[in-house]
N, C-alpha and C positions, 0 to 999 in steps of 0.2 A: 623498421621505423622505431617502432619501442625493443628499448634494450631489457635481452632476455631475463638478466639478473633481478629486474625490476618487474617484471612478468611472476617470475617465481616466486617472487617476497610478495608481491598483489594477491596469489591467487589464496594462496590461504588465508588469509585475513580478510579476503570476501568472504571465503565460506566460513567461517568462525562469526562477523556479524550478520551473515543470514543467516546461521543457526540461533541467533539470538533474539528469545521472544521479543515483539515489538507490537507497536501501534499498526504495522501492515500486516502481520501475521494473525494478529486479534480482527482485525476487519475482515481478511479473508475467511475464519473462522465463523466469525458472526454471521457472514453473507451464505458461505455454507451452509449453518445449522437452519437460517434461518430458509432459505430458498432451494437446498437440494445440493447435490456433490457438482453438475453444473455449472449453478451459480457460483459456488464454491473456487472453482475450477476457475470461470471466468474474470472473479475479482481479481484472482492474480493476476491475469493477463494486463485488467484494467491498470494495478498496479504499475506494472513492469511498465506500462506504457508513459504513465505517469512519469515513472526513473529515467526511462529513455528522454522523455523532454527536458526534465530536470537536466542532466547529463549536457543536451544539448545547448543548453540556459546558461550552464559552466561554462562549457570552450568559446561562449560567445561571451562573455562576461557579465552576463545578467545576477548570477547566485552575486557574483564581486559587490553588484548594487547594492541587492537585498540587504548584504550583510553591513553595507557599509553605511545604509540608509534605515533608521530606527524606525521611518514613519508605510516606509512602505513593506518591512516586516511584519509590523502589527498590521495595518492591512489585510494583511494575506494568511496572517495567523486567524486572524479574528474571522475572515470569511470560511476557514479552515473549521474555527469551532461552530461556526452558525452550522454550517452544512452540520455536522455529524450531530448536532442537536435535532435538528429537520430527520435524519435518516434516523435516530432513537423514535422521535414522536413516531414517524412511521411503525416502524416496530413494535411501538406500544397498541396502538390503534387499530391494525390491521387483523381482518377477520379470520378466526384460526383457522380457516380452512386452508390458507393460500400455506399451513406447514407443508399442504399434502400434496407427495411427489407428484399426480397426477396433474396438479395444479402449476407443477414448473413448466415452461413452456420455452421456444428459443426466445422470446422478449424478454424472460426472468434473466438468459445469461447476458444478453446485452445490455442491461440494463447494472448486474451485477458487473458489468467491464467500463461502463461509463461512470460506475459511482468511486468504483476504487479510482478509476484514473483521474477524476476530481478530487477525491482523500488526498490520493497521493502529490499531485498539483497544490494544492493549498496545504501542505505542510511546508512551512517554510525551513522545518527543519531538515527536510530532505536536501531541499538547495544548500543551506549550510553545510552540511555531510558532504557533498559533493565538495563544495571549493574547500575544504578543509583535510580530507584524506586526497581524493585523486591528486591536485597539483602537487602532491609530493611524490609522485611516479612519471609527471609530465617533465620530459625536457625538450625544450622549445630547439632543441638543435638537430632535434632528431625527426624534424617536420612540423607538418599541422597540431596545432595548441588543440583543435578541434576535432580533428578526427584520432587525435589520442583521448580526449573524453570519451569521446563515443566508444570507442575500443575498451579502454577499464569499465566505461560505463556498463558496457554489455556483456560483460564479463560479471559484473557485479549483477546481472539482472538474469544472468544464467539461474544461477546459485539462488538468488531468490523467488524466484518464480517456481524454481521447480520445489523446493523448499515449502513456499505460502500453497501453490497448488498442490501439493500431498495433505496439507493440512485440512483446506476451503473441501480436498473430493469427500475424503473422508471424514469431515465435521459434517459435511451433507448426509453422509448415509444414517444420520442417527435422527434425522428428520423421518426419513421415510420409515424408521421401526417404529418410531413414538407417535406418527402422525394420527394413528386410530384412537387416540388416547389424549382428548380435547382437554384434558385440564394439565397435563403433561407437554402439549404442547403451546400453551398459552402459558407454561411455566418458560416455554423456551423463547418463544417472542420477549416475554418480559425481562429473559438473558440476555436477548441478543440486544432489546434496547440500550440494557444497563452497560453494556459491553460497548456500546455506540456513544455514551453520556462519558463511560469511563476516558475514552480515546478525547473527547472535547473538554475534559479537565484535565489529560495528560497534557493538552495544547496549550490549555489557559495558563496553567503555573508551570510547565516545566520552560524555563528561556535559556537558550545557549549560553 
């Protein structure tokens, strides 16, 4: 169905902008340092899950709207910056105990899989990324518009998941050395905040 030539020119240029630090790489990072290698672990899942709907948004034509439509961009930007303001206060607030690995629990990683896949959901930049790189590997002759998203789409969600989750396992494990070390890790809360404030002013002024 996708022609091979088009396969091979895609596959590197995934992996080139998954290796490039970003707004999902810094989340996964933050949810790491902040919850454990776990949670860590989980955001990306969250992530990727996030890209796979996005993906699916494309071949239906929804990213087409977003882009074509100013008002419900900002919408979805703007709920995009509220959340990750709400996930900083968190971080600010939250009792240092919960650095300590003991404290990560399986709600910590589902919890880190449902917030990445809302990050990821409410960047509207993600849906732009999508109808602006993929349909140029799509040829509608060669079948489904849709089930060729999904196929680059998951191809690009390889390459970044496995990417954010090496980052998110091992941004966690510097949790569990520093956790006995309450002002050390209330230096790292108030990183992962800043880290979470930083991502909702990359939202607010960076616009395609």
């Amino acid at each position: 169905m996708i022609d091979p030539q088009s396969l091979y020119l895609f596959v590197p240029i995934a992996l080139a902008l998954n290796m490039t630090p970003g707004a999902d790489m810094l989340f996964c990072l933050g949810q790491g340092v902040r919850s454990g290698p776990k949670a860590g672990l989980a955001a990306s899942f969250g992530i990727a899950t996030g890209s796979l709907l996005h993906a699916i948004a494309g071949g239906l034509g929804l990213a087409a709207l977003i882009a074509a439509n100013p008002l419900a961009f900002e919408a979805i930007r703007w709920a995009g910056v509220g959340y990750l303001v709400y996930l900083a206060y968190r971080a600010f607030t939250a009792p240092v105990i919960t650095l300590a690995p003991s404290q990560v629990s399986r709600a910590h990683a589902l919890k880190a899989w449902r917030d990445g896949t809302f990050v990821c959901l409410l960047n509207p930049k993600v849906a732009i990324f999508m109808l602006a790189l993929v349909p140029q590997f799509v040829d509608p002759g060669r079948g489904s518009v849709l089930i060729q998203f999904l196929i680059f789409g998951t191809i690009l969600n390889i390459g970044g998941t496995a990417i954010n989750g090496v980052i998110g396992y091992f941004a966690g494990g510097i949790s569990g050395v520093l956790a006995q070390n309450r002002r050390v890790a209330r230096g790292l809360q108030v990183a992962t905040g800043s880290i979470f404030l930083g991502l909702a002013a990359r939202l607010t002024f960076d616009r395609p």
